[in-house]
Structure formats: structure tokens, C-alpha cells
C-alpha positions in Angstrom: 12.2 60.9 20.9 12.0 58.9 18.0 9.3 60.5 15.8 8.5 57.4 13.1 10.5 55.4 10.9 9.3 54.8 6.9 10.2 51.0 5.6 10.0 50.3 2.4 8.5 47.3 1.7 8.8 44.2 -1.2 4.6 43.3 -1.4 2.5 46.2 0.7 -0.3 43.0 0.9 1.8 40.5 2.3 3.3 42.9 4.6 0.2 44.7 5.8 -0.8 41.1 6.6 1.7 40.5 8.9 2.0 43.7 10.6 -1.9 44.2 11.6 -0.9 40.7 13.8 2.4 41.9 14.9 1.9 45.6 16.3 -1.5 45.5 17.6 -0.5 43.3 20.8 2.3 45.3 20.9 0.0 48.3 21.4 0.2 50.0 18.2 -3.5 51.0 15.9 -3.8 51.6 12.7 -2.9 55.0 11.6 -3.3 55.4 8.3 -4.0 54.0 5.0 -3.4 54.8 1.6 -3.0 53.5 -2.3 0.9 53.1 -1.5 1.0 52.5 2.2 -0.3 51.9 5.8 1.2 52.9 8.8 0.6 52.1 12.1 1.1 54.5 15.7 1.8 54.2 19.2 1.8 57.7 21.5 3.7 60.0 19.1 5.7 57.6 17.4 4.8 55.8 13.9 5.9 53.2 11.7 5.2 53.8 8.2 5.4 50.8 5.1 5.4 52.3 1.6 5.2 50.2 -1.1 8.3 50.0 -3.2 8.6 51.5 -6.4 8.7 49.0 -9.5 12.1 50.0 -10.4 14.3 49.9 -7.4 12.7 46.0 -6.6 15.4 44.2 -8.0 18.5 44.9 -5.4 16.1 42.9 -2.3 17.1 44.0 1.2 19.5 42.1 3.6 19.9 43.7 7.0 23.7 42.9 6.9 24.3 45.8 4.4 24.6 49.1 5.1 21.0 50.3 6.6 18.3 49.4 8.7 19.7 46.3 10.5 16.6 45.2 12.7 13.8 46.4 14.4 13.0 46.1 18.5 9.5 46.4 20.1 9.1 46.0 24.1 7.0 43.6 25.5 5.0 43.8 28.5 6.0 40.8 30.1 7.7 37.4 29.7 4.5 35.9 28.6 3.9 38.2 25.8 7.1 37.3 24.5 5.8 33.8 24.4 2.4 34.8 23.2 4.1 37.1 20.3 7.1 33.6 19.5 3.9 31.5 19.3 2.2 34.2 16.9 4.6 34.8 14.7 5.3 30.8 14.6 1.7 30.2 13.3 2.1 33.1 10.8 4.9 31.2 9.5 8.1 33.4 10.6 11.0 32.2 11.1 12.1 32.3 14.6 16.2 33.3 14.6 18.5 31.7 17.0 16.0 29.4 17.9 18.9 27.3 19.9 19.4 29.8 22.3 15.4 31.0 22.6 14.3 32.9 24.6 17.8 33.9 25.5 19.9 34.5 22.6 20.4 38.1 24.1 21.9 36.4 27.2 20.7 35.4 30.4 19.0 38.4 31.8 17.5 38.9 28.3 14.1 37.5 27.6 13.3 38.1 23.9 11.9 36.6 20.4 13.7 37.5 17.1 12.4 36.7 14.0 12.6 37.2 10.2 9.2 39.4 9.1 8.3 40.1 5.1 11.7 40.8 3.3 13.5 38.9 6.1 13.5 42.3 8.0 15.0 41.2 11.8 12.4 42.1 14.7 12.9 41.6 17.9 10.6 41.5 20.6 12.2 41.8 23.9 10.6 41.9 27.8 11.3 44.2 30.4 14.4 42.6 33.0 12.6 41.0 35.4 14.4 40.8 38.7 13.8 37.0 40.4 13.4 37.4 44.0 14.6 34.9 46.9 11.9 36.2 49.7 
């Protein structure tokens, strides 16, 4: 089991903005809080955003390079997925592959992916839902 992942994080303001609305519905609370950092926990597993340091600012990250590529959180349903697109939409995040939403996973893939601060990838995706012909 995955026990938390640290991010490091281009404005800790802008970002702790955006993630109190994000992982919340998602079932995640606030877990801690420091100078330097907030992190936020759901059962045993955290996420943890550290501001970063003055000096390494200048190379921005780009999930194409080698490293973190993108981060997936389940949904409880089909309709979160649409509450969470609609959310992030109003919060001003740019919805990815927008031509093929909410399927850009495939047809039996009901998800949202977006660009959050730093343009780090998230995806939100809902459980496979079975369609039945009774």
C-alpha cells in the first residue's frame, strides 16, 4: 500500500487553493499544515505539497520528462466525475482531451483529466459500471 507521495509545488498559495477544492470530494481532510507545506490524508495514505525551494524554481515541471507523470484519484460514481469536470472548470483548469470527454480512456472508461497548478496531469476516474439489459 502506497504510503504518501510529497509534490513539490511552484506557489504553495495557489496550490493549496486548488487542492482544498479538489481532494475534499474526493474524500481526503486536511492533515497538516506548516510554514512550507500542507498535506492532505485519506485512510493511511497522504499527499504532501512542499513548497519549492527558491533556487531549484527555474527548470518548471513537465510531466513528459522523466518523473511524476500524472496523478489518478477514484470517483465514486459517474456523477462525481461530472460534479469534479464541472469543479475544476469553474476553478479555471484546463480540461485535457476535452474531444473525447468523458471517455478519452476508452469506452468502458468514465474519467476527467485535467491540468492542476504547475500543469501537473490529474485524473479523476469512476468505478466500471456494468449497463444492464434486465
Amino acid at each position: 500500500m502506497l504510503h504518501h507521495v510529497e509534490l513539490n509545488v511552484s506557489n504553495l498559495v495557489e496550490s493549496k487553493s486548488f487542492y482544498s477544492k479538489l481532494l475534499p470530494p474526493l474524500g481526503y481532510s486536511l492533515f497538516q499544515e506548516w510554514e512550507k507545506g500542507f498535506s492532505y490524508k485519506v485512510g493511511s495514505t497522504y499527499l504532501v505539497f512542499v513548497q519549492t525551494e527558491e533556487k531549484f524554481l527555474q527548470h518548471p515541471y513537465h510531466r513528459k520528462e522523466t518523473g511524476l507523470n500524472h496523478l489518478a484519484f477514484h470517483a465514486s460514481s459517474r456523477a462525481q466525475v461530472d460534479e469534479m469536470t464541472e469543479k475544476m472548470q469553474q476553478l479555471g483548469a484546463r480540461i485535457l482531451y476535452q474531444d473525447l470527454h468523458p471517455y478519452a480512456g476508452g469506452p468502458d472508461y468514465y474519467a476527467v483529466f485535467f491540468e492542476g497548478p504547475d500543469r501537473l496531469k490529474i485524473e479523476i476516474v469512476a468505478p466500471n459500471e456494468t449497463i444492464s439489459n434486465d
